[in-house]
Structures are given as structure tokens and as C-alpha cells.
N, C-alpha and C positions, 0 to 999 in steps of 0.2 A: 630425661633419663629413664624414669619407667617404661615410656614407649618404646626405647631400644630394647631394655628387658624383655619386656613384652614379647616383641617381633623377634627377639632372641630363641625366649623360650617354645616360641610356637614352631620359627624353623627345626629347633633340636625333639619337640614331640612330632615332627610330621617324617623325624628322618630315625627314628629310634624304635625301641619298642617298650613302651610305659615300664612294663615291671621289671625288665634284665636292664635297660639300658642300651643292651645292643643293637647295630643296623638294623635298617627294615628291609624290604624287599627292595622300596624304589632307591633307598643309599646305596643297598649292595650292587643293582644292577649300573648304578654310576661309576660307584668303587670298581666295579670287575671292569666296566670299560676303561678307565683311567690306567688301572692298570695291564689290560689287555694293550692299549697304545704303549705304557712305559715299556713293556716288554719285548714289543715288536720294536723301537728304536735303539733299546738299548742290547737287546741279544741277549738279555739276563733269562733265566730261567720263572717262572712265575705258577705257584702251584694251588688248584682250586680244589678243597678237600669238603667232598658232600656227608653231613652225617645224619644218621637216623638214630635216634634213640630208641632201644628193643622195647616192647611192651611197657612203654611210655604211658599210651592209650588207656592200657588194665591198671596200672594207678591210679590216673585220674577217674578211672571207672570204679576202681573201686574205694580207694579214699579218698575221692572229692578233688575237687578242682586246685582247693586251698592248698594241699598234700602236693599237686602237682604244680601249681606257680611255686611251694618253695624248692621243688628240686631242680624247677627252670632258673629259678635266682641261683642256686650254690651252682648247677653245671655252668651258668654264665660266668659264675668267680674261677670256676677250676679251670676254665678254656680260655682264658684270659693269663692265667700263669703259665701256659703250655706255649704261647706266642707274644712276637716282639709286638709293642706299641704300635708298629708300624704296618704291623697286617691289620687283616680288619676280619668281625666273628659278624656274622647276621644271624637270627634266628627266622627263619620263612615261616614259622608257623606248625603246630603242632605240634610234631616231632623232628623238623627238619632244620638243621644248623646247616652252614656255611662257613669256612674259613679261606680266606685268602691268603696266599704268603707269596711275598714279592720277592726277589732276588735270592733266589733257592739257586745252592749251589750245583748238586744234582738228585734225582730220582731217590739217590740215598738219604738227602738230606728232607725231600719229602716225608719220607717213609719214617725219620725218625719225627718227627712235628706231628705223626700220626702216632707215634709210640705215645709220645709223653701224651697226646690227649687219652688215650685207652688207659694209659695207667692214672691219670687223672682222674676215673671215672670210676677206677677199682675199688678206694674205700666207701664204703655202706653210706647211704644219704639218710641222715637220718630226722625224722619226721615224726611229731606226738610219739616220740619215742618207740619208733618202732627205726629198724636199719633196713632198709631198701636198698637193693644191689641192684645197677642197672648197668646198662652198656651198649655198645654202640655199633653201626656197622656203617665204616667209613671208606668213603670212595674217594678216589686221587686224579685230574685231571692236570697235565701240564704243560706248558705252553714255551717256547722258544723264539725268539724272534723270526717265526716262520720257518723254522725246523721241524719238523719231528721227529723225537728224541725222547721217543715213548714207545711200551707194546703194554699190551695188557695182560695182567699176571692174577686178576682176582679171578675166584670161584665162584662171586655172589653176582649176580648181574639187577641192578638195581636203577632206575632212572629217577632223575629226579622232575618234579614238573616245571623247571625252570628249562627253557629251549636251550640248544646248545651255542653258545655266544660265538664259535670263533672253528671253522672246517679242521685249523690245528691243535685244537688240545683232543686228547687222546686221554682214555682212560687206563690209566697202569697199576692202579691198584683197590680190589672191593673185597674188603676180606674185615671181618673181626667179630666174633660174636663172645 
């Protein structure tokens, strides 16, 4: 019984990331193919949302590391209420989040899955009692079972260092600060 614990809990820390819980890179890039495949067979719409947190960095720079794992733990809580169970959030590291959302109805309904997380992010983080405003700048990538059924409408132009998975997803939206 322990050794399945064991081999449990080592699978879920090699695919997670210790302090949010959320995916790591190598889950997400399983997660995105899985569902890159769901979505090319079934013709559902499928939406890859990249974000950066603004001056993330100058917290952690200026009050410690400690200040910035706790607003990595609360933004993991808040982007967790903004999506179904059935998407998936990864954190890559630093400032960069990932959300997946599968069977998006259309472009609009991306755009709103980008709302709730912006307004997620509006009340003040608060930390040794100080409130911290921070926010995000979110890019939209989406995918149709081999359609394209996207143009691009942001003004930020921003790459993430993750290659691009798939010749049709299309970027339609980088806008939020």
C-alpha cells in the first residue's frame, strides 16, 4: 500500500508544480497535445490563453521571494475559479501561466474566459499587509479542427518561449494591461 502512495505521489510532484499545485511544463505540453488531437477530431473549438504577470519580477525583487510564492499560490486560487475543472492552468515558470480551455464555443467565448481571469486579478493581493495590484497581459491562441477561424485583433505582440504546437492556431487576441 505505501509503495503505490509512494509511486503516486512522485508521479503527481514530477507533473505539478510544488507550491500552486498546478501543471508543469511537461503536463502541459501532454495536456495541449491531447487536446490538440480532441479538437481536430471532434471540430470543437479549443482555446490556448498565454499570460504574463506585469511586474511580477519587481515584487519578488523587492519583497522577497516569500511575498511572491504567496501571490503565486492566491493567483493559482483566483484562475482556478475563472475555469471549468475540465481545462487545465500550468504555470511555466516565473511569470508565465498557461490556460487551456476545450470545447469553446466561439472567439467570444474565449474572450470572455479572458475577462473573468482580468477581473480575477483586480482585487489587491495582499501580503505582510501591504495590497499589491497586479495584472496581466493575456494572449489567445485557437484552434478548430483544422480551420482557421481566427485573425488577430491585439496591440501587444508578445511570444511566449513555448514553440508553436500546431500551423493552425492563430493568435486573436494580446491585449490587457
Amino acid at each position: 500500500m505505501d509503495l503505490k502512495r509512494a509511486d503516486r505521489d512522485l508521479n503527481y510532484l514530477s507533473h505539478h508544480d510544488r507550491l500552486t499545485g498546478l501543471a508543469n511544463r511537461d503536463l502541459f505540453r501532454d495536456r495541449l497535445a491531447q487536446a490538440v488531437n480532441r479538437a481536430e477530431r471532434s471540430g470543437e473549438l479549443l482555446a490556448l490563453l498565454f499570460l504574463d504577470l506585469d511586474r511580477f519580477k519587481s515584487i519578488n525583487d523587492t519583497l522577497g521571494h516569500g511575498a511572491g510564492d504567496e501571490i503565486l499560490l492566491t493567483v493559482s486560487q483566483r484562475l482556478q475559479t475563472c475555469v471549468r475543472k475540465a481545462d487545465s492552468i500550468t504555470w511555466l515558470g516565473d511569470d508565465e501561466l498557461t490556460v487551456i480551455v476545450e470545447n469553446v464555443g466561439s472567439s467570444f467565448d474565449a474572450e470572455l474566459v479572458r475577462r473573468k481571469i482580468i477581473r480575477a486579478l483586480e482585487p489587491p493581493f495582499v501580503v505582510s499587509e501591504q495590497e499589491i495590484y497586479l495584472a496581466a497581459s493575456i494572449g489567445a491562441s485557437l484552434l478548430s479542427g483544422g480551420r482557421d477561424r481566427s485573425s488577430c485583433t491585439g496591440s501587444k505582440r508578445r511570444r511566449s518561449n513555448e514553440p508553436s504546437k500546431t500551423k493552425r492556431m492563430q493568435q486573436v487576441s494580446l491585449i490587457h494591461r
